[in-house]
Structures are given as structure tokens and as C-alpha cells.
C-alpha positions as CSV (number, residue, x, y, z in Angstrom):
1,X,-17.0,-4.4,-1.4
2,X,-14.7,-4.8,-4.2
3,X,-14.8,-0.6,-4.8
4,X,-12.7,2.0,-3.2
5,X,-13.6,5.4,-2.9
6,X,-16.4,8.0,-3.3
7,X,-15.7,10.0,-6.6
8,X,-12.2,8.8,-7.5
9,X,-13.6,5.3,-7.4
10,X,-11.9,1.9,-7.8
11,X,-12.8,-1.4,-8.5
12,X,-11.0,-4.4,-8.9
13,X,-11.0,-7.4,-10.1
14,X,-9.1,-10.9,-10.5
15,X,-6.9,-13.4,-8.2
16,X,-3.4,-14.6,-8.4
17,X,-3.6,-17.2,-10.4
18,X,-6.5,-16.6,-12.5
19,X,-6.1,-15.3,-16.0
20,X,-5.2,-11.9,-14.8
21,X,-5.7,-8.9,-12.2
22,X,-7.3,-6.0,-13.7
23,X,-9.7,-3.1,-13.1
24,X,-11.9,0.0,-13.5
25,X,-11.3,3.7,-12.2
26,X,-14.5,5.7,-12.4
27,X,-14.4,9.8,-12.0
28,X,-10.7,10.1,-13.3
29,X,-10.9,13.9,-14.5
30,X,-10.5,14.1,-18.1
31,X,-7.8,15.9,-19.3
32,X,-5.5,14.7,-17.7
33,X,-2.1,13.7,-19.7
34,X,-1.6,9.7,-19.2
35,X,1.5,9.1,-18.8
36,X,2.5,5.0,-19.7
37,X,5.8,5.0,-19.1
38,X,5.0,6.2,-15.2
39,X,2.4,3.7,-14.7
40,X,4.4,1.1,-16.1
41,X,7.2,2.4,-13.4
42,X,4.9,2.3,-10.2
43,X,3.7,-1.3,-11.3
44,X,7.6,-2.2,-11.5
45,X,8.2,-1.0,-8.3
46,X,5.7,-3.2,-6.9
47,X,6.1,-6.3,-9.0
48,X,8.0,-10.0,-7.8
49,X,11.2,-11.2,-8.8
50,X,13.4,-7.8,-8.8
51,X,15.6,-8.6,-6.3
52,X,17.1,-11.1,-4.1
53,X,14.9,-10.4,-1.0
54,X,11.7,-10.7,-2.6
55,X,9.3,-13.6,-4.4
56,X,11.2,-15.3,-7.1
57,X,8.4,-14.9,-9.4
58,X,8.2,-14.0,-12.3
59,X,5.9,-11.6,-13.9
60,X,6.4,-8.8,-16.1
61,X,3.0,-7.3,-15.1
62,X,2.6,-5.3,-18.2
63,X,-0.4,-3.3,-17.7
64,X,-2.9,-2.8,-20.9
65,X,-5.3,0.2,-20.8
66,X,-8.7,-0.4,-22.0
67,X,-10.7,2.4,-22.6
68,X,-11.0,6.2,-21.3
69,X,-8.3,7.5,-22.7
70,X,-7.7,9.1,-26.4
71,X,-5.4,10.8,-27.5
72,X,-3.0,10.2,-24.6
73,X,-5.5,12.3,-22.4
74,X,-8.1,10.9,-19.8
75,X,-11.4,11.5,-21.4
76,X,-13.6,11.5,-17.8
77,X,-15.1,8.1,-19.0
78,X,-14.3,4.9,-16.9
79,X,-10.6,4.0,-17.6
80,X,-10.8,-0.5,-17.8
81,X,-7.1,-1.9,-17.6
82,X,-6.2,-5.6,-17.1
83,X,-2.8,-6.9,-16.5
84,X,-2.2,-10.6,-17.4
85,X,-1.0,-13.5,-15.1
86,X,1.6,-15.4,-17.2
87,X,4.0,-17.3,-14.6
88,X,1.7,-19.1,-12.3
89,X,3.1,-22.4,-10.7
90,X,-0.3,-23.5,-9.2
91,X,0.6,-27.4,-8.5
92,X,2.9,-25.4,-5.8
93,X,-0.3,-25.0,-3.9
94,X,-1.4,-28.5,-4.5
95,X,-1.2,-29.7,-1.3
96,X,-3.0,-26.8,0.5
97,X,-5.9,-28.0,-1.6
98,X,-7.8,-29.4,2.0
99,X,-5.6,-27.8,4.3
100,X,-6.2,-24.2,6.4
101,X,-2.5,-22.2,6.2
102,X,-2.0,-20.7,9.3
103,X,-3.0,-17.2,9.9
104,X,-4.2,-17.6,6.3
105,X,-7.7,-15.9,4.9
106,X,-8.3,-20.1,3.8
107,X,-10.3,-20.5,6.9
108,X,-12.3,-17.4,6.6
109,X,-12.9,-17.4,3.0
110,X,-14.3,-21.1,3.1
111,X,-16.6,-21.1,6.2
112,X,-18.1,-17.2,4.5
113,X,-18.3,-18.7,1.2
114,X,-17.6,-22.2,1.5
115,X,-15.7,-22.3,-1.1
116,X,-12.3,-21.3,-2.2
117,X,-9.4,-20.6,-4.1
118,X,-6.6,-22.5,-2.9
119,X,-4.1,-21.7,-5.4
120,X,-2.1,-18.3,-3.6
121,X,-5.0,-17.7,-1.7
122,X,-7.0,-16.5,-4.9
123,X,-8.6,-12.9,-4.3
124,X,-7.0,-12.7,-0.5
125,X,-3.4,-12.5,-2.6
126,X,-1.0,-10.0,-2.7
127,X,-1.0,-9.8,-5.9
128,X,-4.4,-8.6,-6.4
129,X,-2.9,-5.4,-5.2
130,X,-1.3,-4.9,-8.8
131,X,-4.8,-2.8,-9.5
132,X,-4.5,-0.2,-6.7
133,X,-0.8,0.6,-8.1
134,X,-2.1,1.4,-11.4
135,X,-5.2,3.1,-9.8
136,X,-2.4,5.3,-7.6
137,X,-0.4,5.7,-10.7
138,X,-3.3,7.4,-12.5
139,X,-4.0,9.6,-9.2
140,X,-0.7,10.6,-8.7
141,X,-1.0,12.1,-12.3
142,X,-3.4,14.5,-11.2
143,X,-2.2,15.1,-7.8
144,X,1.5,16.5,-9.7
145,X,-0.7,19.0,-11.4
146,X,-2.2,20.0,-8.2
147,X,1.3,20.3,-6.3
148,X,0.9,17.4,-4.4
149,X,3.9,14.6,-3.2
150,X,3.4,11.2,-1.9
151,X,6.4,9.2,-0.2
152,X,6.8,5.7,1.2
153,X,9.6,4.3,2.4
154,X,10.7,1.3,4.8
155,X,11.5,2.9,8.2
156,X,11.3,-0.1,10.1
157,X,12.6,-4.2,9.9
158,X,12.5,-6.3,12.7
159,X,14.2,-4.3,15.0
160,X,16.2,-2.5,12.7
161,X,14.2,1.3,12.9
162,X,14.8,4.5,11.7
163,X,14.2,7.9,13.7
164,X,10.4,8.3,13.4
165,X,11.2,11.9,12.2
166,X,11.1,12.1,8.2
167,X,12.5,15.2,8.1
168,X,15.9,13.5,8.6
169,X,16.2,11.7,5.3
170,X,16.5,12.8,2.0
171,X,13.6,11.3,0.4
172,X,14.8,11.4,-3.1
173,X,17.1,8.6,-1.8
174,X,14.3,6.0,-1.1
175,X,14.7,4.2,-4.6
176,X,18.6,4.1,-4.5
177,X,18.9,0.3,-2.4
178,X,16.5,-2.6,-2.8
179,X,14.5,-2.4,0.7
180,X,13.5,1.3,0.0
181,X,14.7,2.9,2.8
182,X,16.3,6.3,2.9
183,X,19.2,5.7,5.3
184,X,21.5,3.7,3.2
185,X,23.6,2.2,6.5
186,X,20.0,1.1,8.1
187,X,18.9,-0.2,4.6
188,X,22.4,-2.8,4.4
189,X,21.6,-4.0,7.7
190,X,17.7,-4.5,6.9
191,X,18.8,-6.5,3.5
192,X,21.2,-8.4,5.7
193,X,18.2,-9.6,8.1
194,X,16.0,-9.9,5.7
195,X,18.4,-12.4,3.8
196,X,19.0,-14.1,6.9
197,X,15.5,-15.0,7.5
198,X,14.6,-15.8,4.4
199,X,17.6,-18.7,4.2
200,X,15.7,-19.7,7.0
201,X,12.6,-20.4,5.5
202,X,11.0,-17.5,7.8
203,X,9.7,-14.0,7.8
204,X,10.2,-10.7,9.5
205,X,7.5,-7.9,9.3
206,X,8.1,-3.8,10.0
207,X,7.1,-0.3,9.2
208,X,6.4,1.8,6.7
209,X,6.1,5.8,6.8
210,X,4.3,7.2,4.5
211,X,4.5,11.3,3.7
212,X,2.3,13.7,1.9
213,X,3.6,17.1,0.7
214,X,1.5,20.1,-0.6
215,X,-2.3,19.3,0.6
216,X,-4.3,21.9,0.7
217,X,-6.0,23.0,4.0
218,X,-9.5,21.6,3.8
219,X,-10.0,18.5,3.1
220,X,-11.9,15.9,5.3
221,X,-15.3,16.0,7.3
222,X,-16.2,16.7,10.5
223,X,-17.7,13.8,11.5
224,X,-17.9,10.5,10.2
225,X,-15.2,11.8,6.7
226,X,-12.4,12.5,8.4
227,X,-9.4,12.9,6.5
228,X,-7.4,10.9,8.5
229,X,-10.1,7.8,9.2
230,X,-10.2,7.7,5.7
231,X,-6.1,7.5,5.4
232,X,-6.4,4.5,8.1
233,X,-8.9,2.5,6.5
234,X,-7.0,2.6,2.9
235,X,-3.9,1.0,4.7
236,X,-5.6,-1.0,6.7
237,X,-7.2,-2.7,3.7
238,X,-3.6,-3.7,2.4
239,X,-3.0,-7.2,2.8
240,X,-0.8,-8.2,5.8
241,X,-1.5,-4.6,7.2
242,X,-1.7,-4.6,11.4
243,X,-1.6,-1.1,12.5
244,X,-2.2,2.6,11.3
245,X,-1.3,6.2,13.3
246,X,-0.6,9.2,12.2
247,X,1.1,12.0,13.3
248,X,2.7,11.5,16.4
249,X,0.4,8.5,17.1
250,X,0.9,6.1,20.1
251,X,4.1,7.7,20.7
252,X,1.9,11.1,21.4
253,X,0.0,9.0,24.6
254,X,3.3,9.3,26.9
255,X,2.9,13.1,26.3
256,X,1.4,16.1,27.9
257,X,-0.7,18.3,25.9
258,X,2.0,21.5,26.6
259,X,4.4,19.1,24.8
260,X,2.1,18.1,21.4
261,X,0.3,21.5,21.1
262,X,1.2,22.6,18.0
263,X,1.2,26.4,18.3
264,X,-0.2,28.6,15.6
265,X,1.7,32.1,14.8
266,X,1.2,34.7,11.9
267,X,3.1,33.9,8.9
268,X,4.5,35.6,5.7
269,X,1.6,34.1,4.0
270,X,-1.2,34.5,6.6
271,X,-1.1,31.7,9.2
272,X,1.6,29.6,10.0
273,X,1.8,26.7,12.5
274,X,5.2,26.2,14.5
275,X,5.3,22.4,14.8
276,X,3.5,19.8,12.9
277,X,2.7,17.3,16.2
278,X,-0.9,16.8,14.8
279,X,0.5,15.5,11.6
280,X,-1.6,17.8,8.8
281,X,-4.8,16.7,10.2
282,X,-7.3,18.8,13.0
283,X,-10.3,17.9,13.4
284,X,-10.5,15.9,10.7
285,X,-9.3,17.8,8.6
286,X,-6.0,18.9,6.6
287,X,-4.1,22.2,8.1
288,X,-1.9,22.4,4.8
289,X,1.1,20.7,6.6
290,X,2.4,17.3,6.1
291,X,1.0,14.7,6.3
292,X,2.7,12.0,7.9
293,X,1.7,8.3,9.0
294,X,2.9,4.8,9.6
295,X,1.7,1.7,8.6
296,X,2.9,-1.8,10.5
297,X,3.1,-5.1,8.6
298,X,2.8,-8.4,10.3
299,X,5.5,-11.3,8.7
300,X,4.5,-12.6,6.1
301,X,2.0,-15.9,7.3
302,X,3.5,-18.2,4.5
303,X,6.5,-19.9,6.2
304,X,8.7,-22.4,4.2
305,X,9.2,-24.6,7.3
306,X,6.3,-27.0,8.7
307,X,3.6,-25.7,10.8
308,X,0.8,-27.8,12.6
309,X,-2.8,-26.8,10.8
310,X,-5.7,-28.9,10.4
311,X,-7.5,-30.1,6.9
312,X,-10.8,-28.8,5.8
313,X,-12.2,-31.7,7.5
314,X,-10.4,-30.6,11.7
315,X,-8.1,-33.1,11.3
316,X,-4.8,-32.0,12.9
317,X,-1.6,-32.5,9.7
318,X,1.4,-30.4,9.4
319,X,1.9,-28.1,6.3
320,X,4.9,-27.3,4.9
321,X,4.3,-24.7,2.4
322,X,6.0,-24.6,-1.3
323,X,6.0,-22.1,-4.1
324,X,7.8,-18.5,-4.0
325,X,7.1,-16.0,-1.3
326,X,8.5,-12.9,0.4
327,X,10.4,-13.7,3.6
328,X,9.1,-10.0,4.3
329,X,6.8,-7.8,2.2
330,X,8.0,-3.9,3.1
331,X,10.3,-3.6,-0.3
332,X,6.9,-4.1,-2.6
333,X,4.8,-2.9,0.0
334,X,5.8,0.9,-0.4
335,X,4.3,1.4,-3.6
336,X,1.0,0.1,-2.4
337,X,1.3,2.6,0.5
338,X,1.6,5.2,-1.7
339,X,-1.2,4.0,-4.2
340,X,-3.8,4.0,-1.6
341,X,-2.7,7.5,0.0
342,X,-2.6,9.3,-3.5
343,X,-6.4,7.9,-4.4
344,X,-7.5,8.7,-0.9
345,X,-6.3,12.3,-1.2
346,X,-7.3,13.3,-4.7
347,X,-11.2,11.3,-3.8
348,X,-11.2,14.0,-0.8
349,X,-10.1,16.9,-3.2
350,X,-12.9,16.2,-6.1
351,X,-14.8,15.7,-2.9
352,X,-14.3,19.5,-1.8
353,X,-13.9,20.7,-5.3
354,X,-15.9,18.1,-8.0
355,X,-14.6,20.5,-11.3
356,X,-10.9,20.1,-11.0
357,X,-9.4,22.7,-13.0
């Protein structure tokens, strides 16, 4: 299950530090203008070492296009891309070599497979998500022809949250502070915690809200396709990923149903809705509002402090991790978001209309 999707299709390959992370997108409509310097962009956004708060590592992760495009154009063939691991510190990890990290994928991955790759946890690491920000980028291509906008931002550190309503920040201002957040007095405070724990040699998890602007009524199944199942199980297979609603979600439960109807009325365009409760999805399926959901992120498991473990062998040892890590993962995490919510929405599209014009 190293493939995502059903006609916008991804599949990755590579670990963190094996020669490098790469990929291949199949059903990319061809066409389509490929814009570099964009891709490049998105993959910045997500990359280590760009600020103070985030893994000192550093990679440039410069990502090469392989094939499927000519003439700066998609040409509907599979699109190959690799980007290349060049600042690995693997003796970090040497002492993990026999020892299970707590609330690690080490355990897992060795009694599935029994065997595994100690060094950053191999394919369970982070960075193998470099390939579904340059399989978002390329989506997001075609999804600005189509009118469609994706936003993620950091709405929630700690304890430090933002009003769950999106439509009280300006979401242009998500890039313009280093934890991505929209509310620049909530992101200072965020950046101060997060600095905090990380001098502590811990880490804090939180929330990000994702948005999508401009889908078209329609998309989703029924059944089993739902539009909105299909959302949940792209962010719930980002790493460190706990929780998914959309919509008004748990906070919805507390409710009556007089209070989350969202009430339908004739508009200057045919029909209208008068609140947006439901969160762009009925049934299953898009009404043409926005979409908006919310991912939660545990702390990141990789604490530089010691921890009791065991070793491979149920021996009880302590662990203290080395190496460079996040003290919390939201800042790089909102590109991902975004990645996995454009692919997810233009798969659904070619799904309800396979010749994108």
C-alpha cells in the first residue's frame, strides 16, 4: 500500500536516510503547464532547517522531474521525480540499532517484517512525506485551472487555539510568521511555547485546519466514496496524525439538530445554503461550499530526554535519543495537509469527470 488514490494516483518511494525520497504520479492530465518554481516552493515549505523551531537539518530537497513532461506541459504519461538525501547523520541513530523508541513504528515494523530500518525510522519517517508535497504541488496545478483553493494553517499549539471559525482570519496571512498561523498575536505566543519545549528537550503537538474553496457540488459517493471518508483517510495517513472531523465535528455532538441544520434558500444563482454547519459535505457528497476540516497531531514521539524502552531482545534500558528533530511538527506539517487534500479532491473530480477540459 505504497499508492494513493484511484485516478490521480501516487506512489512513493524511499526512506530517510536512504539515497533519496522520490516517486511516480500516474493519471496527471496532460496539458497541464508545470510550473518548477511552485513545486520547488511547496517542497520549501515543508523542508527542515528553515527556522529556529523546527529540525536543524539540513537538506535543500531539490526535487528532479523524471519524465512526463515536455515542453514544460504534462504530457498524461506517468510523471517519475526523485529528490536526493544529501545530509544524513545516521551514526545519530546508532544506538537505537536494538532498541524499540517509544511510541515509535520500530516495534511494529520489526515484529511485521522482522526487520528494520533503524536509522530515522526508515520508510515510517517524516520525511518520506517530501513525495506527497510534490504530488500536491502538481495537483494544485490543475485544481488553479479549475478554480479551486486549498489552505492549511496551524490553528492550534498546546493550549494556545484559535477560534475554530476560519472565516475570522485572513488567510493570505498564513505564510507571513514561522508557525503558519493566521493570527499573528496567537502565532508569537505558539513560537514562544514551542521554543520553550524544545530547550527542554520535549514536544508539544496541536491542530491544523485545513480549508477548500471553489469545489464543485458533486463530488463523492454514496456509499462506501464518500467525499469526506476519503478526506479523513488522506490525513489520517500523515505521520503523527491522531484525529480527523470536519465540519463542525465533535463540537456538532453538544448540539441540537434546530441548531446545525443548515437551511437551504433560493439564491441569485439557483440555490443557496444559509450556513455552512455540514462543512461542504451531505451525504457524502460536496454541496459547493467550503470545505473545512481539522487534523490533530500527537507530540512528536522522539524526546531528547531519557525514556525507559526495552531492546529488541525485552530487556528493560533507557534511551535517550540523539540526532535533530522537531520539538513539534505543525509548522512543516501544513503543507502536507494541503498536499493530501488537493490530490484527494482533484482524484474525486477526474473521478466524476475523467476528460478534464
Amino acid at each position: 500500500m505504497n499508492t494513493f488514490g484511484n485516478i490521480f494516483r501516487l506512489t512513493t518511494f524511499g526512506e530517510s536516510h536512504g539515497e533519496a525520497v522520490g516517486g511516480v504520479i500516474d493519471g496527471m492530465p496532460a496539458g497541464i503547464v508545470i510550473d518548477m518554481d511552485f513545486i520547488q516552493a511547496e517542497l520549501d515549505r515543508r523542508r527542515p532547517g528553515q527556522s529556529h523551531i523546527t529540525t536543524s537539518r539540513n537538506e535543500a530537497d531539490k526535487v528532479e522531474l523524471l519524465s512526463g513532461v515536455f515542453e514544460g506541459r504534462s504530457t498524461g504519461t506517468p510523471i517519475g521525480f526523485i529528490v536526493r538525501n544529501a545530509n544524513q547523520h545516521s551514526s545519530d541513530y546508532d544506538n537505537m540499532r536494538d532498541t524499540f523508541r517509544p511510541s515509535h513504528a520500530d516495534y511494529t515494523y520489526q515484529t511485521k517484517y522482522g526487520i528494520r530500518d533503524h536509522r530515522g525510522g526508515g520508510r515510517s519517517s517524516a520525511r518520506v512525506t517530501i513525495a506527497r508535497c510534490v504530488g500536491g504541488a502538481l495537483a494544485k496545478l490543475v485544481l488553479r485551472q479549475m478554480g479551486v483553493s486549498i489552505y492549511a494553517y496551524t490553528s492550534q499549539v498546546g493550549d494556545i487555539c484559535l477560534d475554530r471559525d476560519y472565516n475570522k482570519y485572513d488567510l493570505s496571512r498564513i505564510e507571513d510568521n514561522i508557525v503558519r498561523c493566521p493570527d499573528p498575536d496567537k502565532a508569537r505566543q505558539m513560537e514562544e511555547l514551542i521554543s520553550g519545549i524544545k530547550a527542554e528537550g520535549d514536544t508539544i503537538g496541536g491542530v491544523i485546519t485545513g480549508v477548500i474553496q471553489g469545489c464543485p457540488v458533486g463530488l463523492g459517493e454514496p456509499e462506501f466514496g464518500k467525499l469526506h471518508a476519503a478526506l479523513g483517510a488522506a490525513m489520517l495517513s500523515i505521520n503523527a496524525v491522531k484525529g480527523f472531523e470536519y465540519g463542525e465535528g465533535f463540537a456538532g455532538a453538544a448540539q441540537r439538530g434546530s441548531q446545525q441544520n443548515d437551511i437551504f434558500r433560493k439564491g441569485k444563482q439557483g440555490i443557496d445554503i444559509m450556513t455552512n454547519h455540514s462543512g461542504g459535505i451531505q451525504g457524502g457528497i460536496s454541496n459547493g461550499q467550503d470545505i473545512y476540516f481539522r487534523v490533530a497531531f500527537k507530540p512528536v514521539a522522539t524526546l531528547l530526554m531519557p525514556q525507559p524502552t526495552v531492546t529488541i531482545d525485552g530487556e528493560d534500558t533507557t534511551l535517550t535519543a540523539r540526532g535533530r528533530h522537531d520539538p513539534c511538527v505543525l509548522p512543516r506539517a501544513v503543507p502536507i495537509v494541503e498536499a493530501m487534500a488537493a490530490m484527494t479532491i482533484l482524484d474525486y473530480m477526474l473521478l466524476q469527470k475523467p476528460l478534464l477540459k
